[in-house]
N, C-alpha and C positions, 0 to 999 in steps of 0.2 A: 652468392659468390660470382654469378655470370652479370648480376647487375652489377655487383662493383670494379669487374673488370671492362665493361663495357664504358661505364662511366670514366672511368680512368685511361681510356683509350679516347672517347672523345676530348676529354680534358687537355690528354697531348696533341692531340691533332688541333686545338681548337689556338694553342702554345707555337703551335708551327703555322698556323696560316697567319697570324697576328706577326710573329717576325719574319715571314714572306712577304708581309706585304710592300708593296711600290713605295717607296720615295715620294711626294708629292710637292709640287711649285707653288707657291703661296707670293702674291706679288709684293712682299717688302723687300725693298733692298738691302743688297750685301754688299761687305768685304771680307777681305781677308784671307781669300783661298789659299797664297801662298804662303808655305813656311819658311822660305830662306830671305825675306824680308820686312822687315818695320812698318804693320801697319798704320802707324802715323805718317813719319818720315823718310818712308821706304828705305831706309840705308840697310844695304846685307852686309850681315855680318855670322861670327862664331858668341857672341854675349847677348842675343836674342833670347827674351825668355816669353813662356808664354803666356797669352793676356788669363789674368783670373774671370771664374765667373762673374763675381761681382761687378768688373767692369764689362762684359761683355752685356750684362743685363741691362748695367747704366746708358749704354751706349745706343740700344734697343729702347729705353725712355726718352732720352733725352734726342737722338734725332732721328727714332726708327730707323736704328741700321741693324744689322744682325751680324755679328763677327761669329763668322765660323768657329767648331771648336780645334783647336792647338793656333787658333792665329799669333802670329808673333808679333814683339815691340821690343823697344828699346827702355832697358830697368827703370830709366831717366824720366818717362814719361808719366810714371806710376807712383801713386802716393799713397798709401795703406788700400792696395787693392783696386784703385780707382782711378782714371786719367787723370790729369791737371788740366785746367779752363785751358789751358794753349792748344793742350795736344786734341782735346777733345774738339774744338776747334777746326783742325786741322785735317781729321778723318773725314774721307768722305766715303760714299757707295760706289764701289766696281763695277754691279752686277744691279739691273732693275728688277731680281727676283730672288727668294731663298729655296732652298731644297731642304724637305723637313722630313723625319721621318715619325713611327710613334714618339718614341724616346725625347727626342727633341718637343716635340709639341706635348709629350707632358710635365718636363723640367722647365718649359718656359708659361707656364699656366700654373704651375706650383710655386712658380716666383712669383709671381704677379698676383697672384690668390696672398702668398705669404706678406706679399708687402701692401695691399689690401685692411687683413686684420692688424700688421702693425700702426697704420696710418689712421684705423679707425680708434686706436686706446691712445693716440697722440692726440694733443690741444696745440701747444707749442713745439715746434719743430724745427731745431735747428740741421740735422742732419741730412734730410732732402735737401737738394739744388734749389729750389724754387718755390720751396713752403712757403717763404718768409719775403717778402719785397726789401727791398733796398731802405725803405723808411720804416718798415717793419723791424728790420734790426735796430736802425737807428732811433727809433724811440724806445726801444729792449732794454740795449748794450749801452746808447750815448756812442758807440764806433757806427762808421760808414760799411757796405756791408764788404768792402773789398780790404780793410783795415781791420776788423772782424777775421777774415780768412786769411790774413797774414797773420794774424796773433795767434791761429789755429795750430797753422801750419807749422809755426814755429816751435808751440806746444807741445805736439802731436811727435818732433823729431826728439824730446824729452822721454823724460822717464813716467812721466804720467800719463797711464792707461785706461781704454776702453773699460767698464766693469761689466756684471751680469745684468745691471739697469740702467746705467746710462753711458754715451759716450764722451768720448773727450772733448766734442766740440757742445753737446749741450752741459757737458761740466764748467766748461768756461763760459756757457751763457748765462745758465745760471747766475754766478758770481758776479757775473755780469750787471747783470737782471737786479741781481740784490744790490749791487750799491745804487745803480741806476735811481732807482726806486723806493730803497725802502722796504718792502712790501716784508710781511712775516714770510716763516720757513712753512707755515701752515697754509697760505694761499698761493706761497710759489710752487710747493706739495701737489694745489689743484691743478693751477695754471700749466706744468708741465708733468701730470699725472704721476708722481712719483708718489713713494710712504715720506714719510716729512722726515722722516731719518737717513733716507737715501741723500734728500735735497742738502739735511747740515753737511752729509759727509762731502759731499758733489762740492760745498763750498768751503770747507777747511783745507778737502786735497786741492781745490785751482789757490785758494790763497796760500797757503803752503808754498806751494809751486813757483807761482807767478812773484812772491818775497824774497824768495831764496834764488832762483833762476835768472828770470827776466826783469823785476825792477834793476838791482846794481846795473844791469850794463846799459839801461835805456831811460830812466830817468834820474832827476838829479844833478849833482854834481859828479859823480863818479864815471859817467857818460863820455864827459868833455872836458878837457884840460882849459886849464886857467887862463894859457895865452889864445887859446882857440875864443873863449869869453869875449877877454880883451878885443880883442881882434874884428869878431863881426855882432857885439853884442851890447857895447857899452853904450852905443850910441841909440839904441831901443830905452836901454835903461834910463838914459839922460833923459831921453824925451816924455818918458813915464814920469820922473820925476818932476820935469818942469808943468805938464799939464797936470797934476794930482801932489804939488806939492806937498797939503795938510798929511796928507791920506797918505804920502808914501814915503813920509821923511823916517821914519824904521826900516822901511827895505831899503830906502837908498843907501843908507848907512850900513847895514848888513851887505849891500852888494859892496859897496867901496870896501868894506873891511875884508872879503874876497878876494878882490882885485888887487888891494894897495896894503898887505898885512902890514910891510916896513913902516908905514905913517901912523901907528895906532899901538898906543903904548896899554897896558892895564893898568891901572892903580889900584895897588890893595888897601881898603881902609887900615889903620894903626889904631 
């Protein structure tokens, strides 16, 4: 009995010198000490809200800074938890040093550990900033990678969500990937470590999505009105026509029938 109270007395004591202990300076750079303004674009304000972990950790990858915890921003600057290339951009370091205590130095070794074994079960990565190069996407998708993160982003403000295996942006890589390519549901299954049932569903919800949402307003005809055509269009098409005569004497007649319905009667056989 004297041993287990003894033990159970150092055990407290040993609880109290570990949250006694000192603060420590560690030489990365900080911001963000202040609460009553914008660590991007310093504007103070009462609609400051404060930055999530998830960017804070980004922000500590992508250019070794440390944003203290409650730093503020403006909602504007945040896009599912994460800065935007501008704002991110735009942050710089206050301070050429952090103040860390236990706690802090084991949430940010637990992220970094945590984002470690996710990186190591990924082959294809579209979610990290920097997996992927610029031509990397472009030979994936067929998009450049900044036409890529606008198709993302405009996605992402949609009704189509994160799941428990993949996200939204490698849902539209995917789909991507697949017309791109060709390739079976069984090697894009490897290529981006999913079960090959995960991969069909990742590509029925972005086609889904992307037919019903985003083609009507941005390709086609439904896009751009008739006189807009007219207007700054016709004379591309004239010029197709003239150098590809053989070859495009069907489109040009379907364009014309477009542009000039009044001059084109049907005939129905009798």
């Amino acid at each position: 009995m004297m041993t287990q109270s003894t033990s159970l007395q150092q055990s407290m004591l040993d609880v109290i010198h570990v949250n006694l202990q000192p603060s420590i300076a560690l030489p990365i750079p900080s911001a963000g000490g202040g609460h009553s303004q914008c660590v991007v674009c310093k504007r103070r304000g009462p609609k400051l809200v404060v930055v999530p972990t998830n960017a804070r950790f980004n922000i500590f990858l992508d250019k070794l800074i440390i944003l203290t915890v409650g730093a503020r921003c403006c909602p504007g600057h945040l896009c599912n938890d994460i800065f935007l290339p501008d704002a991110l951009d735009r942050i710089s370091h206050s301070q050429s040093s952090s103040i860390f205590n236990r706690t802090d130095l084991m949430d940010l070794i637990t992220q970094i550990r945590d984002m470690a074994l996710r990186g190591s079960k990924r082959r294809i990565d579209f979610d990290t900033e920097n997996a992927l190069t610029s031509s990397d996407i472009l030979n994936l998708t067929g998009l450049s990678k900044e036409n890529f993160n606008d198709l993302c982003s405009i996605v992402q403000k949609g009704n189509l969500r994160d799941s428990r295996t993949r996200s939204v942006r490698t849902c539209i890589g995917i789909f991507l990937t697949k017309l791109k390519s060709g390739l079976s549901n069984k090697l894009l299954s490897t290529l981006f470590n999913l079960g090959k049932d995960s991969v069909r569903r990742a590509i029925a919800s972005a086609r889904k999505y992307l037919s019903e949402n985003f083609v009507p307003s941005n390709l086609g005809f439904n896009h751009i009105s008739r006189e807009e055509v007219i207007t700054s269009h016709t004379r591309t098409s004239s010029a197709i026509t003239v150098r590809k005569r053989n070859v495009s004497c069907n489109y040009s007649r379907r364009w014309h029938l477009y542009l000039y319905p009044e001059k084109f009667t049907i005939q129905v056989p009798t």
